[in-house]
CHARMM-style PDB file with segment names, atoms N, HN, CA, C and O in Angstrom:
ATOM      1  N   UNK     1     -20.145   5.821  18.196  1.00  0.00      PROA
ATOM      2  CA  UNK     1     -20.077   6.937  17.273  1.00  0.00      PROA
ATOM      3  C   UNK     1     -18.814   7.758  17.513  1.00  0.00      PROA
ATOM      4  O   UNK     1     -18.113   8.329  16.678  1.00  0.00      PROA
ATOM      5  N   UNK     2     -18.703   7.705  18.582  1.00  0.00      PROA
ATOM      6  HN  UNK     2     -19.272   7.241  19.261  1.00  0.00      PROA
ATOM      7  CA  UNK     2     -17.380   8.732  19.238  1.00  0.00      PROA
ATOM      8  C   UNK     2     -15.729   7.828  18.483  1.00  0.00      PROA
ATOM      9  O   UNK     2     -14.708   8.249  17.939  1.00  0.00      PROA
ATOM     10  N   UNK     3     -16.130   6.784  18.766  1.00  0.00      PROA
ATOM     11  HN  UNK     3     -16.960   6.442  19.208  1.00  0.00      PROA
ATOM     12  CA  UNK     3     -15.393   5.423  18.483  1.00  0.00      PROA
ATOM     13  C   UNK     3     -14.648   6.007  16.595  1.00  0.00      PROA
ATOM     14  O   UNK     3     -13.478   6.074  16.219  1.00  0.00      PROA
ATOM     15  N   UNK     4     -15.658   6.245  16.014  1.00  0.00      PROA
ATOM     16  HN  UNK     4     -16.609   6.190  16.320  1.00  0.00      PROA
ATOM     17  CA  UNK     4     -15.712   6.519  14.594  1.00  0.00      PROA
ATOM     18  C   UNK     4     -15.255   7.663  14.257  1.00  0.00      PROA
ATOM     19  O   UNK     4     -14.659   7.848  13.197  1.00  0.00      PROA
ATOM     20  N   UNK     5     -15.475   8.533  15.094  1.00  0.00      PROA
ATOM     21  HN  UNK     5     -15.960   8.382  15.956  1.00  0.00      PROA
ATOM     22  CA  UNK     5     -15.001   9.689  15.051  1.00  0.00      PROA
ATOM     23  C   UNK     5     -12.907  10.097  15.152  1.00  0.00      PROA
ATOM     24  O   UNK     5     -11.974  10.647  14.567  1.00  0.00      PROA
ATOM     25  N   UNK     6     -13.199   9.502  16.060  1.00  0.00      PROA
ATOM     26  HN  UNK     6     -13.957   9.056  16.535  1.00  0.00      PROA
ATOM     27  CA  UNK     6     -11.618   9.284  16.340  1.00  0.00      PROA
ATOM     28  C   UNK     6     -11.158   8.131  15.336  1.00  0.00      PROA
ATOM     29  O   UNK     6     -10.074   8.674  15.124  1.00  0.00      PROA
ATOM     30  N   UNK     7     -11.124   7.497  14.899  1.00  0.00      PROA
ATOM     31  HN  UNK     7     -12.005   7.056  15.071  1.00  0.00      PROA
ATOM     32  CA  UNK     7     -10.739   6.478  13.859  1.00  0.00      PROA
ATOM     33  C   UNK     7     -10.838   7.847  12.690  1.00  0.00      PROA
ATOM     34  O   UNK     7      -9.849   8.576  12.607  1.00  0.00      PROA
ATOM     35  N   UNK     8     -11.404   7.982  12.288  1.00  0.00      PROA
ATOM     36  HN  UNK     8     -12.207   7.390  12.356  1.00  0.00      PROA
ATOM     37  CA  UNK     8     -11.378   8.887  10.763  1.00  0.00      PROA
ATOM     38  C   UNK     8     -10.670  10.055  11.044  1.00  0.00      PROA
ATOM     39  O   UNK     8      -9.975  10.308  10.060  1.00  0.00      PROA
ATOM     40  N   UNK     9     -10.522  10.855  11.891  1.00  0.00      PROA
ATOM     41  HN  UNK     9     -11.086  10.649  12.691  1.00  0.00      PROA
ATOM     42  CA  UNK     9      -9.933  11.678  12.788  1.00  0.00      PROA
ATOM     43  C   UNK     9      -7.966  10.979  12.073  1.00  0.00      PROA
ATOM     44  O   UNK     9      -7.144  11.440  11.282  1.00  0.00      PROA
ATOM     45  N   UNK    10      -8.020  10.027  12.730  1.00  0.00      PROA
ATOM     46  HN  UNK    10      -8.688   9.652  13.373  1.00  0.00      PROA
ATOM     47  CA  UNK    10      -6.528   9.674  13.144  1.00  0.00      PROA
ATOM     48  C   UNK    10      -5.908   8.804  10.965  1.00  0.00      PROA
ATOM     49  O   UNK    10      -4.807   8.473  10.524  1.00  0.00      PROA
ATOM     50  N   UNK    11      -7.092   8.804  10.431  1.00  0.00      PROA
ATOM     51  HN  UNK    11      -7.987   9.074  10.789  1.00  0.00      PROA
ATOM     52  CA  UNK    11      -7.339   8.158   8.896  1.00  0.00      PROA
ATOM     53  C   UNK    11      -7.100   9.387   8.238  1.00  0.00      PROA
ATOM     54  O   UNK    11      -6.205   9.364   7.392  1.00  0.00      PROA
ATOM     55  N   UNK    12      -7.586  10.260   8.396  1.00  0.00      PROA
ATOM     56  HN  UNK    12      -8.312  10.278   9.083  1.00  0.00      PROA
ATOM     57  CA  UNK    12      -7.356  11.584   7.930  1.00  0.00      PROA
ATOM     58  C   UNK    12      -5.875  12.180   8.275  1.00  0.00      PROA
ATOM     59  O   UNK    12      -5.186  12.589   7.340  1.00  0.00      PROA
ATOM     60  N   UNK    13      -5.384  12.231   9.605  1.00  0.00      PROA
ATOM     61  HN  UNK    13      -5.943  11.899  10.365  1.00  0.00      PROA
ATOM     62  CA  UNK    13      -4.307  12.250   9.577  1.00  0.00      PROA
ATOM     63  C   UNK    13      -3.004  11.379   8.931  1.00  0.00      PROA
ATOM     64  O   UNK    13      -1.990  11.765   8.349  1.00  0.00      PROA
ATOM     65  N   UNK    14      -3.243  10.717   9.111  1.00  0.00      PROA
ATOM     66  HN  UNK    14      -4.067  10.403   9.584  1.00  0.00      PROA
ATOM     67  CA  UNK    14      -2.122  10.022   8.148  1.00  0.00      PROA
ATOM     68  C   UNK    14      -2.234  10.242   6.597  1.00  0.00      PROA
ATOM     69  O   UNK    14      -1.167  10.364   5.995  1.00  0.00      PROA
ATOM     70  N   UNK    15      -3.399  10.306   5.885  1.00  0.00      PROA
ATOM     71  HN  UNK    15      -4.266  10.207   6.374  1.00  0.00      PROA
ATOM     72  CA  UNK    15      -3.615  10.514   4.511  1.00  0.00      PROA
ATOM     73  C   UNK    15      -2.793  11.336   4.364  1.00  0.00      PROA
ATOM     74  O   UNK    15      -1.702  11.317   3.793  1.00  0.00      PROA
ATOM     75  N   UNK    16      -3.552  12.399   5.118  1.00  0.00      PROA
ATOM     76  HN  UNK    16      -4.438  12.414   5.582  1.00  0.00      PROA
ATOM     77  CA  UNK    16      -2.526  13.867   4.650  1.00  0.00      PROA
ATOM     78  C   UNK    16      -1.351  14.085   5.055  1.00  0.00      PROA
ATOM     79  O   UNK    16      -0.934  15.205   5.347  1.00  0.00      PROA
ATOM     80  N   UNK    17      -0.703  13.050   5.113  1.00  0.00      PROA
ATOM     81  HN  UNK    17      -1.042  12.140   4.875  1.00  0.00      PROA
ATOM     82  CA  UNK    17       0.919  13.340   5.695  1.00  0.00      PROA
ATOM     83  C   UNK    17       1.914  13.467   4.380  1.00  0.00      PROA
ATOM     84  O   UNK    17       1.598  12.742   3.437  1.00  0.00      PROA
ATOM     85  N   UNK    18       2.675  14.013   4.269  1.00  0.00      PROA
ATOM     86  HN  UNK    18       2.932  14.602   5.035  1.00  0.00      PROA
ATOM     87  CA  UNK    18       3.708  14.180   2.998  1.00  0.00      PROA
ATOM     88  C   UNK    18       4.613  12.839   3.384  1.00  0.00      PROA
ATOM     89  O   UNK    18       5.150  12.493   4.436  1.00  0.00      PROA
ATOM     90  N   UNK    19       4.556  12.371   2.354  1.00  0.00      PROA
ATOM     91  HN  UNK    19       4.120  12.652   1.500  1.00  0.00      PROA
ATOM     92  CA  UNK    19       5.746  11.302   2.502  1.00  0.00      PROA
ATOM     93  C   UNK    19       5.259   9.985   2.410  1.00  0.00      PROA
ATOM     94  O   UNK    19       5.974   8.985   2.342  1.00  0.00      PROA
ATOM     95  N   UNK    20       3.553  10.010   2.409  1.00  0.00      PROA
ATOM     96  HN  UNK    20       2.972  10.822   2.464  1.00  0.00      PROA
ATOM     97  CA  UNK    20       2.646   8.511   2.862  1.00  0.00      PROA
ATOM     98  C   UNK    20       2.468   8.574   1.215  1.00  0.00      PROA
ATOM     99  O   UNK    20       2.406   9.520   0.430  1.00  0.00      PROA
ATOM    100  N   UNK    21       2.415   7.177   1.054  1.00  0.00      PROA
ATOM    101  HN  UNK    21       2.465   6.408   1.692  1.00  0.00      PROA
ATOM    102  CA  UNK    21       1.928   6.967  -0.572  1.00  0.00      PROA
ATOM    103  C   UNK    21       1.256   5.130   0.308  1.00  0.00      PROA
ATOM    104  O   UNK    21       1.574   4.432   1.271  1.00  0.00      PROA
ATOM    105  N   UNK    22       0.251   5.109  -0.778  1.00  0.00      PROA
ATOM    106  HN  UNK    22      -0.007   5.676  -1.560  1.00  0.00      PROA
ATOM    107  CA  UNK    22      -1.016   4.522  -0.753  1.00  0.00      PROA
ATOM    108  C   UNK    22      -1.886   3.932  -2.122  1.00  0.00      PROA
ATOM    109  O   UNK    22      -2.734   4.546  -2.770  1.00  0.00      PROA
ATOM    110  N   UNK    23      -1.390   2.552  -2.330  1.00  0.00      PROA
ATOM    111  HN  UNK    23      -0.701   2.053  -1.804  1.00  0.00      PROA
ATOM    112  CA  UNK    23      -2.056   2.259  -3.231  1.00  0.00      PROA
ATOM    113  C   UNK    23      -3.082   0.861  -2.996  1.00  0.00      PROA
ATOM    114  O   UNK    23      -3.004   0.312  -1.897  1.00  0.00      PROA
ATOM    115  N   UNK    24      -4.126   0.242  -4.126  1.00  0.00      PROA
ATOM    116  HN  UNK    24      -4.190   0.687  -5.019  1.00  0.00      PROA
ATOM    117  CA  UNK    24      -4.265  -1.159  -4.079  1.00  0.00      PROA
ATOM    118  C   UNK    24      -4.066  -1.638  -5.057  1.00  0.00      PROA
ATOM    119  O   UNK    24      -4.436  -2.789  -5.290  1.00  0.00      PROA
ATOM    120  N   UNK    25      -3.567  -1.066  -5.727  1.00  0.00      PROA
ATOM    121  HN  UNK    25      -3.267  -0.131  -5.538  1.00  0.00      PROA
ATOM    122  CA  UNK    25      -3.740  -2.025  -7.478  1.00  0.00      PROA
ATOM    123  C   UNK    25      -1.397  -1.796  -7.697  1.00  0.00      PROA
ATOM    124  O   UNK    25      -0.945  -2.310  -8.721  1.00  0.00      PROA
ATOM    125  N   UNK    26      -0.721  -1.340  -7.074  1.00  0.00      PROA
ATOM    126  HN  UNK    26      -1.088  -0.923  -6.243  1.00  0.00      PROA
ATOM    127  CA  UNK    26       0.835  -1.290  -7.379  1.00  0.00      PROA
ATOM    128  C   UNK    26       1.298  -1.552  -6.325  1.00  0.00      PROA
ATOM    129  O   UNK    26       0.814  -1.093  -5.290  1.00  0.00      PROA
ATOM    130  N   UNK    27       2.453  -2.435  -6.343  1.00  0.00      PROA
ATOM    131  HN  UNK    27       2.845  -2.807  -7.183  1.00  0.00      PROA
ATOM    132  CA  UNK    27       3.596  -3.103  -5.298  1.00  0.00      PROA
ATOM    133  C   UNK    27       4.626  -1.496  -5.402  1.00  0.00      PROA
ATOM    134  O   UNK    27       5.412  -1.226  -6.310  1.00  0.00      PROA
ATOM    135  N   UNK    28       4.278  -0.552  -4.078  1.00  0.00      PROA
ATOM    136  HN  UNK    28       3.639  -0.772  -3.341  1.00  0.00      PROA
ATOM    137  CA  UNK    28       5.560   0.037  -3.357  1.00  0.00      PROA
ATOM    138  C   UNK    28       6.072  -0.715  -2.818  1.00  0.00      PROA
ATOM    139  O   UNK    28       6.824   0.013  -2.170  1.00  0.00      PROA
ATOM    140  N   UNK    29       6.311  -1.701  -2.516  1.00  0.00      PROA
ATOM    141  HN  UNK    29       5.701  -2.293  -3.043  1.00  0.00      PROA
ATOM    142  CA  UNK    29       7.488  -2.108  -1.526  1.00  0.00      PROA
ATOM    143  C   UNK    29       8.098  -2.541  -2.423  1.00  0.00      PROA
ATOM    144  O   UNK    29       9.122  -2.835  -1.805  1.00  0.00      PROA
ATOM    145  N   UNK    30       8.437  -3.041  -4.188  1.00  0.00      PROA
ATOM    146  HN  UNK    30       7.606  -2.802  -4.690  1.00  0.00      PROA
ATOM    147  CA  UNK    30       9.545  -3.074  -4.421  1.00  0.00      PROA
ATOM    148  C   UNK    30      10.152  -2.397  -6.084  1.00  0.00      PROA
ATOM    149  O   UNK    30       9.262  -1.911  -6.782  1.00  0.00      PROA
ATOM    150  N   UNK    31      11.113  -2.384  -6.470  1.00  0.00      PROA
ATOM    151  HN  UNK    31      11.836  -2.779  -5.903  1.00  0.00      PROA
ATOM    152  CA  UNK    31      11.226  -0.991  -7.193  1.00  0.00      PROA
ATOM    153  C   UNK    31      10.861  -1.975  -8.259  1.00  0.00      PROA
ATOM    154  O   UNK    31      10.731  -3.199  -8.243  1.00  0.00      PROA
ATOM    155  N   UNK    32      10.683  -0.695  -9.573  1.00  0.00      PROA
ATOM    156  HN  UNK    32      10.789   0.299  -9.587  1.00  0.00      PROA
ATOM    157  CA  UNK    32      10.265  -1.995 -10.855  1.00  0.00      PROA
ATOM    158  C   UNK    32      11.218  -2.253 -11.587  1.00  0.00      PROA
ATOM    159  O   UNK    32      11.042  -2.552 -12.768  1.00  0.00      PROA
ATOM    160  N   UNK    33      12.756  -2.167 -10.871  1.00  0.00      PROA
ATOM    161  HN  UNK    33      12.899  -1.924  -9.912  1.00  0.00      PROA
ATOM    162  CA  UNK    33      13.902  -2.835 -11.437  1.00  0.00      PROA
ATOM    163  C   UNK    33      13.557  -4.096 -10.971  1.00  0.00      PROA
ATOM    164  O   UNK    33      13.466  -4.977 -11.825  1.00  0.00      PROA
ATOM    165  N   UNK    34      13.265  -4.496  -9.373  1.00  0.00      PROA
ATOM    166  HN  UNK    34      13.339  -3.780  -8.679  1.00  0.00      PROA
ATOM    167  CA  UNK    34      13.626  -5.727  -8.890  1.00  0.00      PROA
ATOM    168  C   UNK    34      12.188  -6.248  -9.428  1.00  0.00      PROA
ATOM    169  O   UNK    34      11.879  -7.434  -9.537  1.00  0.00      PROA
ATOM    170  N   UNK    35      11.491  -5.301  -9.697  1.00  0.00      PROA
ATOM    171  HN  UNK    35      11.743  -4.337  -9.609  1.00  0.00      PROA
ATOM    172  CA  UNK    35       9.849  -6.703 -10.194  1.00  0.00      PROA
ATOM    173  C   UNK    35      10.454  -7.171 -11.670  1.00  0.00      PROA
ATOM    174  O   UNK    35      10.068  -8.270 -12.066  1.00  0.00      PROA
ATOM    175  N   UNK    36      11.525  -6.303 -12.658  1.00  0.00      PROA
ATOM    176  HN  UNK    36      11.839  -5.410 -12.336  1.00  0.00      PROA
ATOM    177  CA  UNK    36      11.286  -6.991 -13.687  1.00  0.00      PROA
ATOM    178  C   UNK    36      12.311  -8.047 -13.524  1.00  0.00      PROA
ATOM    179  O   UNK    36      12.738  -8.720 -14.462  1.00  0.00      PROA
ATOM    180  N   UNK    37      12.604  -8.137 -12.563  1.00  0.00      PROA
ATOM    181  HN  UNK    37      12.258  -7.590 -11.801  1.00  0.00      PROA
ATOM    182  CA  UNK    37      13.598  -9.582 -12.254  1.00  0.00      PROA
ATOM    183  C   UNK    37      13.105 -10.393 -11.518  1.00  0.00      PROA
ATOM    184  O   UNK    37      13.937 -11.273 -11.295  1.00  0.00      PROA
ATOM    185  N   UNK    38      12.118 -10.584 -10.978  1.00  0.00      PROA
ATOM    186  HN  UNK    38      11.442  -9.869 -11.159  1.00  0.00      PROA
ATOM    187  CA  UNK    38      11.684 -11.716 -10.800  1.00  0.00      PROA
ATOM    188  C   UNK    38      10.648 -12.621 -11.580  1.00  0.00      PROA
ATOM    189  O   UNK    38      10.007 -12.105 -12.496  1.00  0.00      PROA
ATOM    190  N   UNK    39      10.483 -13.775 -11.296  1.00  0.00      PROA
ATOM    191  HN  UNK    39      11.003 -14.194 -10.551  1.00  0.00      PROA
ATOM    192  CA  UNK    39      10.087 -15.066 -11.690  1.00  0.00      PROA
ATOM    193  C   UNK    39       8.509 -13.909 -12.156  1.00  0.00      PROA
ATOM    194  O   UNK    39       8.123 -12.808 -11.763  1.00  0.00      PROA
ATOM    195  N   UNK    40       7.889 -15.146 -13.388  1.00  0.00      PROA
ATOM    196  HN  UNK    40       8.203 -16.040 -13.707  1.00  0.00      PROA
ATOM    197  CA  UNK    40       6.304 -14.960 -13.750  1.00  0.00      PROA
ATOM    198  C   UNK    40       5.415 -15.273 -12.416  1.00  0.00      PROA
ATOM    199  O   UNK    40       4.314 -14.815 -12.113  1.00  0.00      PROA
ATOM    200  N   UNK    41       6.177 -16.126 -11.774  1.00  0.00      PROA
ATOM    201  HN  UNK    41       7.072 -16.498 -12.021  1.00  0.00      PROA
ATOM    202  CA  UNK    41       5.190 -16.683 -10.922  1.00  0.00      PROA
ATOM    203  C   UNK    41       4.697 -15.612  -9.635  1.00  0.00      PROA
ATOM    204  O   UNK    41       3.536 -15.494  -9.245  1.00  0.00      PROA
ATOM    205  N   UNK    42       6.127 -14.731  -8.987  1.00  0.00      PROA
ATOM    206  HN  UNK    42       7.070 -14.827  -9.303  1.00  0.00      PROA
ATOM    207  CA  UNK    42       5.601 -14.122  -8.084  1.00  0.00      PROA
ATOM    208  C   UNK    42       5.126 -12.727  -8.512  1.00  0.00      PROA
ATOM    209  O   UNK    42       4.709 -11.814  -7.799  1.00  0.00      PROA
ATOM    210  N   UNK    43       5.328 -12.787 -10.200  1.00  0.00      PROA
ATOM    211  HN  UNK    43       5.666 -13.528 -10.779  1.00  0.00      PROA
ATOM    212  CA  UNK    43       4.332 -11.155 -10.575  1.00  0.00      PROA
ATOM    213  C   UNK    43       2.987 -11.499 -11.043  1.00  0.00      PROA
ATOM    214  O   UNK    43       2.441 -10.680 -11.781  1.00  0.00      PROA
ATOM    215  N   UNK    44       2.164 -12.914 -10.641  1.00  0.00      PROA
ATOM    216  HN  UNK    44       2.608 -13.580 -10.041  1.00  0.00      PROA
ATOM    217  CA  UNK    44       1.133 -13.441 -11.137  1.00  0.00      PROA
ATOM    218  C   UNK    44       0.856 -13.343  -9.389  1.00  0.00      PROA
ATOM    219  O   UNK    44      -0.293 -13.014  -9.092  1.00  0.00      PROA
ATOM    220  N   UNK    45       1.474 -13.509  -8.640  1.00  0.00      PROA
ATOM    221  HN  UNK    45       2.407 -13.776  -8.882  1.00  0.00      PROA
ATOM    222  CA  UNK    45       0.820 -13.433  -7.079  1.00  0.00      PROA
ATOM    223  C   UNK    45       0.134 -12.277  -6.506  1.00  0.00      PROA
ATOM    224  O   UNK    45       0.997 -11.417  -6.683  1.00  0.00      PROA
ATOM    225  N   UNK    46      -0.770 -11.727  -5.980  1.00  0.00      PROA
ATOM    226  HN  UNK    46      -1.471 -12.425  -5.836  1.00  0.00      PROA
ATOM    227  CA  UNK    46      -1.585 -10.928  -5.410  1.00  0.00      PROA
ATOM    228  C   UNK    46      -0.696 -10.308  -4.366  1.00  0.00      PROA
ATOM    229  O   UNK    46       0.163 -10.898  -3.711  1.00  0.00      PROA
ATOM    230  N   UNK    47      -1.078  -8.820  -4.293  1.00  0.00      PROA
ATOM    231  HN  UNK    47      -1.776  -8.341  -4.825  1.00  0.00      PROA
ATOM    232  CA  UNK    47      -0.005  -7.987  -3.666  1.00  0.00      PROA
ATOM    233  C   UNK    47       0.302  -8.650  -1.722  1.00  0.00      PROA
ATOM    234  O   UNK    47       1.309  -8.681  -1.015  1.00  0.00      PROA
ATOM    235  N   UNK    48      -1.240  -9.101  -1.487  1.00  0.00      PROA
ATOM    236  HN  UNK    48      -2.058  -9.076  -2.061  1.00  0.00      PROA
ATOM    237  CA  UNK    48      -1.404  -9.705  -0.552  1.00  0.00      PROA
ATOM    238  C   UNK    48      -0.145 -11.444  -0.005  1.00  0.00      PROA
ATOM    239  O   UNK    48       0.435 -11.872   0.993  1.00  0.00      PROA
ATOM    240  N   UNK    49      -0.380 -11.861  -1.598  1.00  0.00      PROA
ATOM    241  HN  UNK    49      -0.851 -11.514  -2.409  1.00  0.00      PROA
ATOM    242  CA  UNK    49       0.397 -12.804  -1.261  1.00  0.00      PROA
ATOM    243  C   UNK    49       1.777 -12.772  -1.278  1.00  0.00      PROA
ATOM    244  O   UNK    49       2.431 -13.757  -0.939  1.00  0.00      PROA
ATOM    245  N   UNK    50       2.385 -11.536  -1.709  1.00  0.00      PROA
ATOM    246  HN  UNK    50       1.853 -10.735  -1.985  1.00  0.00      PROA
ATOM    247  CA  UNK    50       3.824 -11.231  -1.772  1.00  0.00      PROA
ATOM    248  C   UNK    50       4.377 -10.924  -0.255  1.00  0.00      PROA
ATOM    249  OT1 UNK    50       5.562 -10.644  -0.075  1.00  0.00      PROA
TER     250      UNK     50
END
């Protein structure tokens, strides 16, 4: 329990940090100049598989 505590503790901290952005459904790591240049194939790939 203590275990959990400190995990959400340290989850909470980072959330609230200025500067953290956080998504699951949009690719931050690359701008949407370079997505509209690439291939169909790797904007059909799962953010996972990029």
């Amino acid at each position: 329990m203590q275990d959990n505590k400190a995990f959400l503790s340290m989850l909470n901290s980072v959330l609230n940090t200025d500067g953290f952005y956080f998504t699951t459904d949009y690719d931050l790591t690359h701008s949407l100049q370079r997505l509209a240049n690439t291939s169909p194939e790797f904007q059909e790939m799962t953010l996972l598989e990029r």
